[in-house]
C-alpha positions in Angstrom: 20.3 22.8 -2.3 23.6 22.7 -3.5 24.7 20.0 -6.4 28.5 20.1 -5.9 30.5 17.2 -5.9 29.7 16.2 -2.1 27.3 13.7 -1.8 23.5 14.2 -0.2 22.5 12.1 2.7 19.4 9.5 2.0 17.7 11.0 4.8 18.3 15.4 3.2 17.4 14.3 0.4 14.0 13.0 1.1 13.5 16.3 3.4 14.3 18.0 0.0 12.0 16.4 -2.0 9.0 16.0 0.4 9.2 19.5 0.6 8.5 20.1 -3.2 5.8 17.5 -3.3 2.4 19.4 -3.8 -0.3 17.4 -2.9 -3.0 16.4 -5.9 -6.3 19.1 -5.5 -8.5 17.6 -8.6 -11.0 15.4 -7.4 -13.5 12.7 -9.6 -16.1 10.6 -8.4 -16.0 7.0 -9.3 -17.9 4.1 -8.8 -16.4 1.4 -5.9 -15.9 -1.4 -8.9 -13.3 1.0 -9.9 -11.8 2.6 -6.9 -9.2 0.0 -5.7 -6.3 1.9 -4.8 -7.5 5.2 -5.5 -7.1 7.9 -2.8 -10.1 9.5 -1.1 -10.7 13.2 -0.8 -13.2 13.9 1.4 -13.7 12.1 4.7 -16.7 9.8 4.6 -19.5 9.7 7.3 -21.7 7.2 8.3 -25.5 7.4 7.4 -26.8 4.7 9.0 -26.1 2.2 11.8 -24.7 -0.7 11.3 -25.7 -3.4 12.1 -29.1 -1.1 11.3 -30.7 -3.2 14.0 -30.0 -5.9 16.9 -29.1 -9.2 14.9 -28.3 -13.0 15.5 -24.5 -13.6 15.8 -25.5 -17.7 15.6 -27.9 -19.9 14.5 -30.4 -20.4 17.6 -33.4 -19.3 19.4 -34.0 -15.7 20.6 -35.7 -15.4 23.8 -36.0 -13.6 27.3 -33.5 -14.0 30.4 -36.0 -14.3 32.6 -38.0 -17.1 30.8 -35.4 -18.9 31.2 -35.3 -22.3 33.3 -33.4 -25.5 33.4 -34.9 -27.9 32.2 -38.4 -26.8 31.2 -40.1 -26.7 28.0 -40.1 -23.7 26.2 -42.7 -23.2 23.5 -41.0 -21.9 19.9 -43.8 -18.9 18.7 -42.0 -17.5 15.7 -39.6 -18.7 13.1 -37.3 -15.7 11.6 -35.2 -16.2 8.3 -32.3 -13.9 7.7 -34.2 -10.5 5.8 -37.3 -10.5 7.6 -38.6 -8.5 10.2 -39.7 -9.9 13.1 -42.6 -9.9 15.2 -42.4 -8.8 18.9 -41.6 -11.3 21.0 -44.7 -13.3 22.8 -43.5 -13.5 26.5 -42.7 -16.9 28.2 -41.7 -18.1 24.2 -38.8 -18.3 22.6 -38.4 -17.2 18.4 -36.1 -19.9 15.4 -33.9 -17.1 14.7 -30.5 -17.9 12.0 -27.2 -16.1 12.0 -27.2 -12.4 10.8 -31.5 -12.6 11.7 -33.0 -9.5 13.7 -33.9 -10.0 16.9 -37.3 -9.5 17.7 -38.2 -6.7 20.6 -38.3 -8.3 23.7 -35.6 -11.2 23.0 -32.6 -10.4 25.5 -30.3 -13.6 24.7 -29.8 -15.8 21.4 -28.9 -19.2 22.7 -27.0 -21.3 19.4 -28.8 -24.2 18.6 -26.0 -26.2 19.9 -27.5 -25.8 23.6 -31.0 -26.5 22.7 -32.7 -29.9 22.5 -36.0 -29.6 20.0 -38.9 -31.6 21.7 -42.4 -32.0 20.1 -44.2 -29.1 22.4 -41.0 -26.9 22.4 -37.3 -26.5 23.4 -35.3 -27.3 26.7 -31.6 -25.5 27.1 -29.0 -27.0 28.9 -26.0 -25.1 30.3 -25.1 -21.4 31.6 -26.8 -18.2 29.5 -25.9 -14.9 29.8 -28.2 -11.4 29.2 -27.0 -10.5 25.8 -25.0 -13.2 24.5 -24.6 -14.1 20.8 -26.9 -10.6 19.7 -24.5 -7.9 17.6 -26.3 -4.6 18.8 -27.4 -1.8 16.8 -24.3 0.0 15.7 -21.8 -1.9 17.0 -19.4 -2.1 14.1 -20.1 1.6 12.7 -22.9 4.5 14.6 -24.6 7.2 12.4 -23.0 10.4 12.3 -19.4 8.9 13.1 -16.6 8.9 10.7 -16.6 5.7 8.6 -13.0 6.5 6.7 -10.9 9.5 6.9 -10.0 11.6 3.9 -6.2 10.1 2.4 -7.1 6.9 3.3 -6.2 4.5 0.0 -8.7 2.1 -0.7 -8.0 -1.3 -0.3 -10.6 -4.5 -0.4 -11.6 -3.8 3.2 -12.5 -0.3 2.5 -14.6 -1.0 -0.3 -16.3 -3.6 1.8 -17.3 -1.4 4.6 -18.3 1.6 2.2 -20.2 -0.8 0.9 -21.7 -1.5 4.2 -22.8 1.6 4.6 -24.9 1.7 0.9 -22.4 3.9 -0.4 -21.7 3.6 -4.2 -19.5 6.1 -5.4 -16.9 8.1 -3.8 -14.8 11.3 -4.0 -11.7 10.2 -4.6 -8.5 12.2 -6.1 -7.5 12.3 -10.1 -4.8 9.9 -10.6 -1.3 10.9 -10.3 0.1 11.3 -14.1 3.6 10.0 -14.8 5.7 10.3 -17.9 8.2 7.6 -18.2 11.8 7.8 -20.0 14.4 5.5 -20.4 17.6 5.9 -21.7 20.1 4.2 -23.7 20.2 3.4 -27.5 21.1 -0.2 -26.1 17.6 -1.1 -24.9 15.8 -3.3 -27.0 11.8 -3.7 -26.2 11.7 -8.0 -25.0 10.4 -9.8 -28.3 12.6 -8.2 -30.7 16.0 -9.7 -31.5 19.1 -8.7 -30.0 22.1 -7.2 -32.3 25.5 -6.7 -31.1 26.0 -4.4 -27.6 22.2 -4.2 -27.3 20.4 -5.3 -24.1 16.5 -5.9 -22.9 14.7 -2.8 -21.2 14.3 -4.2 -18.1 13.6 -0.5 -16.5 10.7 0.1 -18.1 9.1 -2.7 -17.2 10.2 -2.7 -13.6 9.0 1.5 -12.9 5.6 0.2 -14.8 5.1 -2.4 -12.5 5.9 -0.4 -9.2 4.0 2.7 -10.8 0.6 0.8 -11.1 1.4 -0.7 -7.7 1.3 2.6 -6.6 -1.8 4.1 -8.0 -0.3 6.0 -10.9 -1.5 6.4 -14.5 1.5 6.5 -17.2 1.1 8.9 -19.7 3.7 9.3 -22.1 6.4 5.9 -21.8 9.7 6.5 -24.3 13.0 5.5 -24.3 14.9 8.4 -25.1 18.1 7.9 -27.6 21.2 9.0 -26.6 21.3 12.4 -28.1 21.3 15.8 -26.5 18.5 17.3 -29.0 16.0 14.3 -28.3 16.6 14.3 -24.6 15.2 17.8 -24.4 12.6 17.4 -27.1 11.5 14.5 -25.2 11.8 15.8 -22.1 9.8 18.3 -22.4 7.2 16.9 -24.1 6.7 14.6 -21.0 6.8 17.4 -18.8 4.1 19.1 -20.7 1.6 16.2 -20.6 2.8 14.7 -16.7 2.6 15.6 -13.3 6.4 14.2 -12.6 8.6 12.3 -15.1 10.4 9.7 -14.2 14.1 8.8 -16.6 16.2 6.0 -15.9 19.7 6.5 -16.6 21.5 9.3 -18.4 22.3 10.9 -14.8 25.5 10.3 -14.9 28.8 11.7 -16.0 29.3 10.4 -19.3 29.6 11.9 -22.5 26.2 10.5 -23.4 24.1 11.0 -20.5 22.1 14.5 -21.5 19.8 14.2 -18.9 21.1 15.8 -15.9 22.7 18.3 -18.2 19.6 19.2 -20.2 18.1 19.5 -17.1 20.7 21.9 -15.6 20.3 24.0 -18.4 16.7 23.5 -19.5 15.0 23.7 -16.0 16.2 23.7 -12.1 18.3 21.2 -10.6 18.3 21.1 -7.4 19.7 17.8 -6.3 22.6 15.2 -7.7 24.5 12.3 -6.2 23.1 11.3 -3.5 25.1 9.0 -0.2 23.1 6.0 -1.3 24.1 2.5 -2.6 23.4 1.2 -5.0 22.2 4.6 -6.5 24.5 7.3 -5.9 24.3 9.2 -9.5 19.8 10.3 -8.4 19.4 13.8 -9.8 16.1 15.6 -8.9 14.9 19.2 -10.4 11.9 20.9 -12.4 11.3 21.4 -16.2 9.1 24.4 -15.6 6.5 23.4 -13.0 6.5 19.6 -13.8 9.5 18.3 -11.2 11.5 15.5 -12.8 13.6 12.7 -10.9 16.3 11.0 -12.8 16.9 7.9 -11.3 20.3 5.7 -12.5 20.2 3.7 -15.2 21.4 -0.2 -13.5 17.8 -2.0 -12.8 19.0 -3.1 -9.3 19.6 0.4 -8.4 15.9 1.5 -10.1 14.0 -0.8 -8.0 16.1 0.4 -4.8 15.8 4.6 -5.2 12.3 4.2 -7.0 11.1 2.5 -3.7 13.7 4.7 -0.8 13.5 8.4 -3.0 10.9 8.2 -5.6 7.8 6.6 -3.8 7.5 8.6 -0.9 7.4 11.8 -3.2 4.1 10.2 -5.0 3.0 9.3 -2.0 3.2 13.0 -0.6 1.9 14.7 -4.0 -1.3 11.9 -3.2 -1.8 13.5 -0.5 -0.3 10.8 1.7 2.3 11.6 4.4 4.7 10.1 2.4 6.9 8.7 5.2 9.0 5.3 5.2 7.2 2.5 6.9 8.6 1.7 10.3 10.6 -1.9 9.2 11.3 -4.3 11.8 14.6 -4.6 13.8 16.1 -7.9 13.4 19.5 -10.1 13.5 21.6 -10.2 10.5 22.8 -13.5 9.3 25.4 -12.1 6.9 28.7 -9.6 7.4 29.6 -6.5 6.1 33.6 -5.6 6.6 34.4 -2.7 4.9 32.2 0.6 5.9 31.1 2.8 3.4 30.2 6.7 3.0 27.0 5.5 1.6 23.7 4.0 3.1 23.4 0.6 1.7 19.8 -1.3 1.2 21.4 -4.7 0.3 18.6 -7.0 -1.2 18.3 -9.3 1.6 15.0 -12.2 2.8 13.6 -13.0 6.1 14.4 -16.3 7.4 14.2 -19.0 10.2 17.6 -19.4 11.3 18.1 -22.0 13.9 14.7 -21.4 15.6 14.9 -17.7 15.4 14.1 -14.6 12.5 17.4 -13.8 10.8 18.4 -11.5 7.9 20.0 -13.0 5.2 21.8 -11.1 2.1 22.2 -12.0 -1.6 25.4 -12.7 -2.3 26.1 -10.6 -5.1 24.9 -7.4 -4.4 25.7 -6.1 -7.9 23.6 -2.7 -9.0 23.2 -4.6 -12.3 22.0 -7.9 -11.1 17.9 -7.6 -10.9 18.3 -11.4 -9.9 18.5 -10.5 -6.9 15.9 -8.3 -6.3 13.5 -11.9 -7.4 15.5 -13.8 -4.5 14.8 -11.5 -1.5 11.6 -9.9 -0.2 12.8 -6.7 1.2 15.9 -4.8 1.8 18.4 -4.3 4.5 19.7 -1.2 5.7 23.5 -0.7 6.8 23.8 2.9 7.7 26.6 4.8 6.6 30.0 3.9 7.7 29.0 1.2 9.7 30.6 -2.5 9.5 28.2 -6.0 9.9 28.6 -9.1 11.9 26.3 -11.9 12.0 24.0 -11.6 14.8 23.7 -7.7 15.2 20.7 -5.9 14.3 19.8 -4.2 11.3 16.7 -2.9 10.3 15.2 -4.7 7.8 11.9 -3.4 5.2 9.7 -5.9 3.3 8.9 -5.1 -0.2 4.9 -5.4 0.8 5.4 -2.3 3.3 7.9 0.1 0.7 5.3 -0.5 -1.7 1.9 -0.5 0.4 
C-alpha cells in the first residue's frame, strides 16, 4: 500500500490492517477465578444436562394432574428440601417441594404455595392448573453433547457462570496478547512529579493502558521514548523484540523531531501513513521485522479516537476475534456541521433526550488536544467524508461500551 502524500480512507485502512492481523495460536489453561476476559480456544461442550433433572421453578407442592380436584383434601406424603432426592411419588398425594427441588417421578404439575390452603389432614387448591406448570425439565437450559460456548467467545461474568454450571473449572483459553507501549515527547512528565517550563503530564500513556487492559492485553515493555533518532530505534526495537505489536503515541508526524515513522521507514516496513480521519490524520502502520507496529498521533483526543476506530479491531483480529466495528445505532443529530471535510470525522458526542425523543449531541470544542471531552460524551459520532450536518438528520452514532466491548 502506497504511503504518498494522498490520504487513506478510514474504511482501506482497516481492510489493510485486518489483513496483516495473525490470529494468536498459543493456548494456556487457566482456572475460571482468572479467566475474565480471556479468549477461549477450543469450543466447549456440554457434559451433563442441565438442569441434571426435573426441578421446582416455585415454592409449592408437586403432585399429579389427575389427582387433582376442586376442592378436596389432598394428603401431603413427602416433604423435599432443595439437594435431596426424592422419593417416588405415592399416588393420590401430593410432595412439600421448594424452588430449585427435584421433582419426584410421578409428580406432573408444581402448584406454588400461593394456590394452596394447608388444612390439618392435607391441602385443598383453588384455581386453574396446567400439566407441567412451574417444573424446569431436564435440560432445558443446556442438553449433553450440545455446544455450551463456541471457541472465540470472550468471557464475560455470564460465561463463567454457565461454565460453571456445567462443573467446568478450567478452560483452554488463548495466551494474552503482548503489547509494548511508547510514548513520545521529551515534554511528558509522569503525574506526581513537578512540572518545569514547556513540560506537560503523560496523559497517553495512561489513556492506551487503560483501553489496553479493557481489552484483554498484557503490557510488556511501557517507555516514553525521548526525542532522538538513536533512542527511537534502540527503543523500538527492543519493544519489538519482547511484543506481539507496539503501540507509540506521537512522533508520526512531519517534524524535525518525530523519528518514528522515519525509523520505521528505514528500520522495518511501512506500509501505511496519513490516513482521511479526524482527528487522527498523521496514523502510520508497518513492521519492525515480524512484530507490526502502529504509530498512532501524539494529541490524547486523537489517541483515544484511532486506538478505538484503527487500533482495536486489529487486536481484536490477532485474538482471534472477527475484529469488525460494532453496528452503532442510527439516530438524529442535535448539533450542525457547515463546512464538509475530506476526512471522516468521529466528533465526541452523548446520547440524549431531546424534547421527548433520542438526539445526538456534540461537544463543543472538538479540539484533538482537549481529552475533556472525551469525559463529557459517551460515544462518538460519525460524519462521513464531505458531508455537511443539520440538526435533525441522522448520523450514526457508537457508544464507548460497544468500541470497547
Amino acid at each position: 500500500m502506497s504511503h504518498h502524500a494522498d490520504l487513506t480512507s478510514v474504511d482501506d485502512a482497516l481492510t489493510h490492517l485486518l489483513a496483516q492481523a495473525t490470529p494468536l495460536a498459543q493456548i494456556e489453561t487457566v482456572a475460571l477465578t482468572g479467566a475474565l476476559g480471556r479468549i477461549l480456544a477450543e469450543d466447549i461442550t456440554v457434559p451433563l444436562d442441565v438442569p441434571p433433572a426435573d426441578n421446582s421453578a416455585v415454592d409449592g407442592y408437586a403432585l399429579r394432574f389427575e389427582d387433582l380436584t376442586p376442592g378436596a383434601t389432598i394428603p401431603v406424603s413427602e416433604r423435599i428440601p432443595a439437594g435431596h432426592a426424592p422419593q417416588p411419588l405415592t399416588p393420590g398425594t401430593a410432595a412439600r417441594i421448594f424452588t430449585g427441588s427435584e421433582v419426584p417421578a410421578g409428580a406432573d404439575l408444581v402448584v406454588m404455595q400461593e394456590r394452596v390452603e394447608v388444612a390439618p389432614d392435607g391441602i385443598r387448591i383453588s384455581g386453574e392448573h396446567t400439566p407441567g406448570q412451574n417444573i424446569r425439565r431436564r435440560g432445558q437450559d443446556l442438553a449433553k453433547g450440545g455446544l455450551a460456548l463456541a471457541r472465540g467467545a470472550r468471557l464475560r461474568p455470564q460465561e463463567l457462570g454457565l461454565l460453571a454450571s456445567i462443573g467446568i473449572a478450567e478452560v483452554p483459553v488463548l495466551r494474552r496478547f503482548r503489547v509494548a507501549v511508547l510514548t513520545t515527547g521529551d515534554e511528558l512528565v509522569d503525574p506526581g512529579q513537578p512540572l518545569a517550563a514547556g513540560q506537560i503530564y503523560n496523559s497517553n500513556r495512561f489513556t492506551l493502558l487503560g483501553l489496553l487492559e479493557r481489552a484483554g492485553c498484557e503490557v510488556v515493555l511501557c517507555e516514553n521514548l525521548r526525542d532522538e533518532r538513536s533512542a527511537t530505534i534502540e527503543t523500538l526495537h527492543s519493544a519489538a523484540d519482547v511484543a506481539d505489536l507496539v503501540i507509540t503515541s506521537g512522533g508520526v508526524s512531519v517534524g524535525e523531531e518525530d523519528h518514528v515513522r522515519a525509523v520505521l521507514e528505514s528500520q522495518g516496513k511501512l506500509s501505511l501513513w496519513r490516513l482521511a480521519i479526524k482527528p487522527g490524520k498523521p496514523l502510520a502502520f508497518g513492521h519492525l521485522g515480524k512484530t507490526p507496529v502502529i504509530g498512532l498521533p501524539g494529541n490524547p483526543a486523537a489517541v483515544l479516537v484511532t486506538f478505538l476506530v484503527v487500533a482495536l479491531p486489529f487486536i481484536r483480529r490477532c485474538q482471534g476475534q472477527d475484529g469488525r466495528s460494532p453496528q452503532g445505532q442510527r439516530l438524529a443529530a442535535a448539533f450542525a456541521i457547515d463546512k464538509p471535510s475530506i476526512r471522516r470525522e468521529f466528533v465526541r458526542a452523548r446520547k440524549e433526550i431531546v424534547d421527548g425523543e433520542a438526539r445526538v449531541t456534540a461537544y463543543p470544542n472538538q479540539s484533538s488536544g482537549m481529552l475533556s471531552s472525551a469525559c463529557w460524551a459517551d460515544g462518538l459520532a460519525i460524519i462521513p467524508e464531505h458531508a455537511v450536518v443539520s440538526p435533525g438528520d441522522t448520523i450514526t452514532y457508537y457508544s464507548f461500551n460497544d468500541l470497547m466491548g
